[in-house]
N, C-alpha and C positions, 0 to 999 in steps of 0.2 A: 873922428873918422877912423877908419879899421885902418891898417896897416898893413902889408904883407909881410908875412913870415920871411927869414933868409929864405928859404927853398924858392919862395917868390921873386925877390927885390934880383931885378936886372935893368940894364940901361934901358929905357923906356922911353927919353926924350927924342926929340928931335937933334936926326945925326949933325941938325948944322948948328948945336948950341953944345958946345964941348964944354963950356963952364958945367953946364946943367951934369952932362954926362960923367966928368970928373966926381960932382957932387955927388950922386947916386952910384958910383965905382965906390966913392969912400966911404957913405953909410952901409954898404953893403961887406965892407971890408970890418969897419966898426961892428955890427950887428955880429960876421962870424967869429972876432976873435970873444966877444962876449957870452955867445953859443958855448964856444969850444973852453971857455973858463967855467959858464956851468956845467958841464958834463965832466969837467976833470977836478972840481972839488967834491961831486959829487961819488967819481971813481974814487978818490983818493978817501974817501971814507965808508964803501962798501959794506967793510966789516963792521965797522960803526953801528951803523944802518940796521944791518942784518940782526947785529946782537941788540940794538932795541928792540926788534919786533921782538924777539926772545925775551928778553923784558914784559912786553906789553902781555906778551901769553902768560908770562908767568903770574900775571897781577889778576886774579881773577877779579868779572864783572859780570857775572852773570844777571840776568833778566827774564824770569823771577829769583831770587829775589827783589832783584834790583837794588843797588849802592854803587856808581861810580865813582866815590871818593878818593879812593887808592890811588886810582887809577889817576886820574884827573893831578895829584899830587906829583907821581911819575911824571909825567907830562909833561906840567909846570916847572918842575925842578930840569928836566934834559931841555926844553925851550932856553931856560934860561941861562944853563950852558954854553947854547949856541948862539948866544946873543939877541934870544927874540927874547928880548924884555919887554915890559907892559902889557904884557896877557891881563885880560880880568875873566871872572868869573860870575856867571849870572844864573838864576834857579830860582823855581817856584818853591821847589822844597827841599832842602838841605843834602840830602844822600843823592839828588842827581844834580850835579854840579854840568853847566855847558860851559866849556870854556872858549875865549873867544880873543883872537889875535889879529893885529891889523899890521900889517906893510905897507906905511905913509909910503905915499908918490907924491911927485915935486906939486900938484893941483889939476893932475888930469881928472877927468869928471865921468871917467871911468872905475868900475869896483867888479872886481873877480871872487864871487865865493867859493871855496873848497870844503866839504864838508867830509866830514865821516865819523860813524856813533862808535863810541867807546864799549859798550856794553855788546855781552853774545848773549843766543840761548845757551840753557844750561845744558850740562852732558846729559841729565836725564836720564833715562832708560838707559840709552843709547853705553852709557861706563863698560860692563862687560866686554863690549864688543870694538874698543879702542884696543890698538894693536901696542899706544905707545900710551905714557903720562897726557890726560889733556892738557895739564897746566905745568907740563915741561915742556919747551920748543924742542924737539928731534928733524934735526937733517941726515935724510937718507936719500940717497940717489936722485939728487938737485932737489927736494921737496922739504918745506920746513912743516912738518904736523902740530898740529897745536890748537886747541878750541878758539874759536875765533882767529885763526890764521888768515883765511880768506876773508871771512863777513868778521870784523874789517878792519885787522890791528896792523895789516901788512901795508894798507893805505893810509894808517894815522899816520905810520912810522915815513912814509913816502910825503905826505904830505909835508909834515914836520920838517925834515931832510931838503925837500924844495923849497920850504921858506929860506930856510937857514943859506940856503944856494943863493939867492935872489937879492938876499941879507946884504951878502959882500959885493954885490954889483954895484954898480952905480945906480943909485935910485931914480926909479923907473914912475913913468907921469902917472898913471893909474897905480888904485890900492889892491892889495891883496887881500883877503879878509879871510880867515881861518877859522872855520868853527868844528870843533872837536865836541862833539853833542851825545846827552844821555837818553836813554831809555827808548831807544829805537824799537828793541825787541818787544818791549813792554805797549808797542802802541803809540807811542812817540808825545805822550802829552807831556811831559814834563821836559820834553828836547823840542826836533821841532817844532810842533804843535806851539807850546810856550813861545819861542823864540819866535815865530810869524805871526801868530795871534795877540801875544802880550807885549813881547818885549820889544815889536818893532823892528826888526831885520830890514835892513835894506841892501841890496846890490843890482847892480846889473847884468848879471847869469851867472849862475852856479854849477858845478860839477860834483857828483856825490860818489865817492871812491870806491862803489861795489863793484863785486866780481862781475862783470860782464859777461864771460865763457860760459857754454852750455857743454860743449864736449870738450873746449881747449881753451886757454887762456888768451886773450887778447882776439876774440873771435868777432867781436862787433865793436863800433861805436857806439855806444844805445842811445839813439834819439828822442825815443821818449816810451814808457813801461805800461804796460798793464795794469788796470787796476782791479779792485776786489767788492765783490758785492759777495755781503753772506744772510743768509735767511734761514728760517726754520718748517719745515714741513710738518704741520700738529693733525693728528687721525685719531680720529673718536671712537669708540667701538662700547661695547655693555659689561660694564663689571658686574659680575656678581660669581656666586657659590660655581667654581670648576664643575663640580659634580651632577649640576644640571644644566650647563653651555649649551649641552645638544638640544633642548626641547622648547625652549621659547624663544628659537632663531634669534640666540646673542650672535652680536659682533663681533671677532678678535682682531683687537687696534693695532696689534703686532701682527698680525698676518696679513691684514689691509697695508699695514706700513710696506709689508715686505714687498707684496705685491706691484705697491704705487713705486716704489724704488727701482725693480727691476724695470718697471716701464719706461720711467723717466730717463733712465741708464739706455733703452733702446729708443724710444721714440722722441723727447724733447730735444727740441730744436730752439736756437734764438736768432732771430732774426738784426743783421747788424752788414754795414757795409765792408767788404773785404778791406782788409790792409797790405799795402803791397809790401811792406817791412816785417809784416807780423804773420806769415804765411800761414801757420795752426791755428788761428782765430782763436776762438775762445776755448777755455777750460774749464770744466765742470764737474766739482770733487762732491758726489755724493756720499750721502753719510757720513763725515771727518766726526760727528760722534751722534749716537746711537739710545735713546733710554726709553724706558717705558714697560708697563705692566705691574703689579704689586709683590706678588710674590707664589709658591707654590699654593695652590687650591682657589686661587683668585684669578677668574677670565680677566684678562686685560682691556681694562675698558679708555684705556689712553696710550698714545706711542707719539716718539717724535724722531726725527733724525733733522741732523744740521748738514748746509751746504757752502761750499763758497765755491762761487763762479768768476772766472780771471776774464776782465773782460777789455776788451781791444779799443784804442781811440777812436772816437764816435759816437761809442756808445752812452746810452743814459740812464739811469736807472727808472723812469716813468716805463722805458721802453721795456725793460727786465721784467718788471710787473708787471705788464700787460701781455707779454711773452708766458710767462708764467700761469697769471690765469686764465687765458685761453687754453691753457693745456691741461689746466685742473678741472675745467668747465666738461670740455669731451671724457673725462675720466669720472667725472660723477655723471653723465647722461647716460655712460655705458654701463656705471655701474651705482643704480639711484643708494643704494647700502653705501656706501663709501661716504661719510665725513667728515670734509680734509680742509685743512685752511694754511695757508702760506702767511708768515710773520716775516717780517724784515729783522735782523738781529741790531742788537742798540748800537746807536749811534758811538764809536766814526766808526764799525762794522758795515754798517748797516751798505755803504757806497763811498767806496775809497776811488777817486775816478782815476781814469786812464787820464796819464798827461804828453805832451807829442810840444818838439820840437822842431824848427828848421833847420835845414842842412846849410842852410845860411849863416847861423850865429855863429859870433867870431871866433866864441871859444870848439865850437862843432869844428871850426876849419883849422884851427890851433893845431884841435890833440890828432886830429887826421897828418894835420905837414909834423907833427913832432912825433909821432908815432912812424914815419914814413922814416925821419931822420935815425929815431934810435932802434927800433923793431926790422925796418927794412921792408916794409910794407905797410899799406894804408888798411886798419879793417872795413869792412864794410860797415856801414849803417844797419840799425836795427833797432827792432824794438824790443824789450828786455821783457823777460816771460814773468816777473815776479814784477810785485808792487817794492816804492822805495818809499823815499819823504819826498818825493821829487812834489804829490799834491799840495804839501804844505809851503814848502818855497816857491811854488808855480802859481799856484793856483789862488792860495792865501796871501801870499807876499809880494806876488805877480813879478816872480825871478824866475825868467826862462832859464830850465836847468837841465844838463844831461843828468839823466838818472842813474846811469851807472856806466863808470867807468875807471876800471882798474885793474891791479894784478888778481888772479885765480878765476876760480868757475864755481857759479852758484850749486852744482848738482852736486859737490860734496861739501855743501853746508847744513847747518841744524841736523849731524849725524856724526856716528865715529869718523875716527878717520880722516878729520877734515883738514885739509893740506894748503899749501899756496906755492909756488915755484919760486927758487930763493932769488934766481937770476928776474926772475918777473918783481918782485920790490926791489930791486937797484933801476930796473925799464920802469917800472911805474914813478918812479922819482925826476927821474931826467925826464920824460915826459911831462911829469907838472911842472918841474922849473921850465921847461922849455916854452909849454903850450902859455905860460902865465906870462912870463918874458916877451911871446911876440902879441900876448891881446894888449896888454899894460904897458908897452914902451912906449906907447904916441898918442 
């Protein structure tokens, strides 16, 4: 049975059973000074804390290539530091290692997953336009810059720090289970993916340490995220000789393309029931890339452009398709020359679903009372505008999970410049020891 947090436990029995009331005055007296031990081991090594994540920037992991090796060794070796010994390590294929930590409890029959992927994108294009080193942590005006700062070395480093908090308590009847996972960026087969499909994961709900913030950090709880459906729009048109296009009424598959795109950009519509947490509904990025035609003196007799559509809990992807070729259907009646045919992109592209949680589950009520405690505010709920792994532990593993929750803000990730606030991984720390503390004591 769920427990309540300190913020909760007050006398509750009946005024005429003073044993009772004694009893519940003294767990509630127990529970805060153990509160107030985790939040001041975890004060008492701020800077600790801080200069790992500086660490964890400095180890690069990028995704492509992809290798978490390094990284994963860092890790291992500051775990064992702190006294979380018996980490193991488990992987399909050698260069993504997932590493995976448990905090035995006396035999409750409760298990809290924490998760967060080691790997970033890479700087990419994006280098020139870095104001600082990506793979130096720089603090400048409370902000630590660094590639991967926010997605997500600032919540490995939180996470890690909360164990090790939790470590020195008295042990607590539920486990804690830690998974430090690769190749997120990459698509997640060799991290999650593996880990729920192959290697058997199990818990009783998870938490995945992404930047939750769209405008400012600590902006929602994310109940449950977005998912992505992506597809290819292919338009056919008549190759042959440039020099005669005009006389035997060719096609051009690039100017059919272009035209079908503006359209779609004004007129398609997807039919899906509102969400009250996800007030923008859906998202629909046309052309994220673009190809087609042969070359100079060659009409183009082929075009294609890619899409992915963020799509809201609810929805399904039968429903996407059908939405879709209803709208391809009126664009070739109006236009019999046109074409066009809509492909789903390969599989796990092809429908990464939305997943949705209760505002009920214990740990949803946790990081609300611990975030109240250490932030001074509860965020609100929400749904988080990007996809996580949350499908593969929800869905695949069937581990109700918040999909993102932790220090920074997605809108300055996978670009220069990407930051995390240094005071938000000290708050995201005492938050997880906290929130883990009140689901895992009873």
């Amino acid at each position: 049975m769920y427990t309540p947090s300190p913020l909760h436990v007050g006398v509750h029995a009946s005024t005429d059973d003073g044993g009772i009331n004694r009893q519940v005055l003294v767990l509630k007296e127990e529970v805060g000074m153990t509160t107030d031990r985790i939040l001041r081991f975890i004060e008492e090594r701020s800077a600790e804390i801080i200069q790992f994540t500086s660490e964890l920037i400095a180890t690069p992991s990028e995704t492509p290539p992809g290798d978490e090796r390094k990284i994963t060794l860092l890790l291992v070796d500051r775990m064992e530091q702190l006294g979380l010994t018996g980490s193991w390590i488990t992987s399909e294929v050698p260069e993504h290692p997932n590493l995976l930590y448990r905090l035995s409890g006396t035999g409750g029959d409760r298990t809290l997953l924490y998760v967060a992927h080691t790997d970033t994108k890479p700087v990419g294009d994006a280098a020139p336009q870095w104001s600082t080193d990506p793979f130096q942590a720089s603090i400048l005006d409370g902000r630590m810059y660094g590639l991967g700062a926010a997605d997500m070395k600032a919540a490995v480093a939180a996470f890690v720090y909360a164990c090790a908090a939790l470590k020195q308590m008295d042990p607590l009847a539920g486990d804690l289970l830690l998974a430090l996972i690769a190749n997120e960026e990459g698509g997640s087969r060799y991290g999650a993916h593996y880990l729920c499909s192959k290697y058997g994961l199990k818990a009783d709900m998870a938490v995945i340490g992404e930047p939750p913030g769209v405008n400012v950090e600590w902006e929602h709880i994310q109940l449950g995220c977005r998912g992505v459906c992506c597809f290819t729009i292919k338009v056919y048109g008549t190759q042959i000789h440039s020099s005669v296009s005009d006389r035997f009424g060719c096609i051009n598959a690039s100017v059919k393309l272009a035209e079908l795109l503006t359209r779609m950009r004004r007129e398609l519509t997807f039919n899906f029931k509102p969400h009250p947490l996800c007030p923008n509904g859906v998202t629909l990025n046309l052309g994220v890339y673009l190809k087609g035609g042969v070359f100079f003196g060659v009409n183009p007799g082929y075009a294609e452009f890619g899409t992915d559509l963020r799509t809201v809990p609810g929805m399904c992807k039968a429903d996407v398709a059908r939405d879709l070729e209803d709208f391809l259907n009126i664009c070739r009646k109006e236009d019999p020359s046109l074409c066009v045919e809509m492909e789903f992109a390969p599989p796990p592209l092809d429908w990464v679903a939305p997943t949705e949680v209760s505002s009920d589950l214990p740990i949803a009520t946790a990081l609300a009372d611990a975030s109240q405690q250490v932030l001074g505010f509860r965020p609100p709920f929400g749904i988080y505008p990007a996809c996580t792994d949350s499908p593969h532990f929800q869905d695949t593993a069937g581990i109700p999970t918040i999909p993102a929750y932790g220090a920074g803000i997605i809108s300055v990730c996978h670009g220069a410049n990407e930051w995390v606030g240094v005071e938000s991984i000290i708050q995201a720390c005492k938050i997880y020891a906290l929130a883990a503390y009140d689901v895992l004591r009873a």
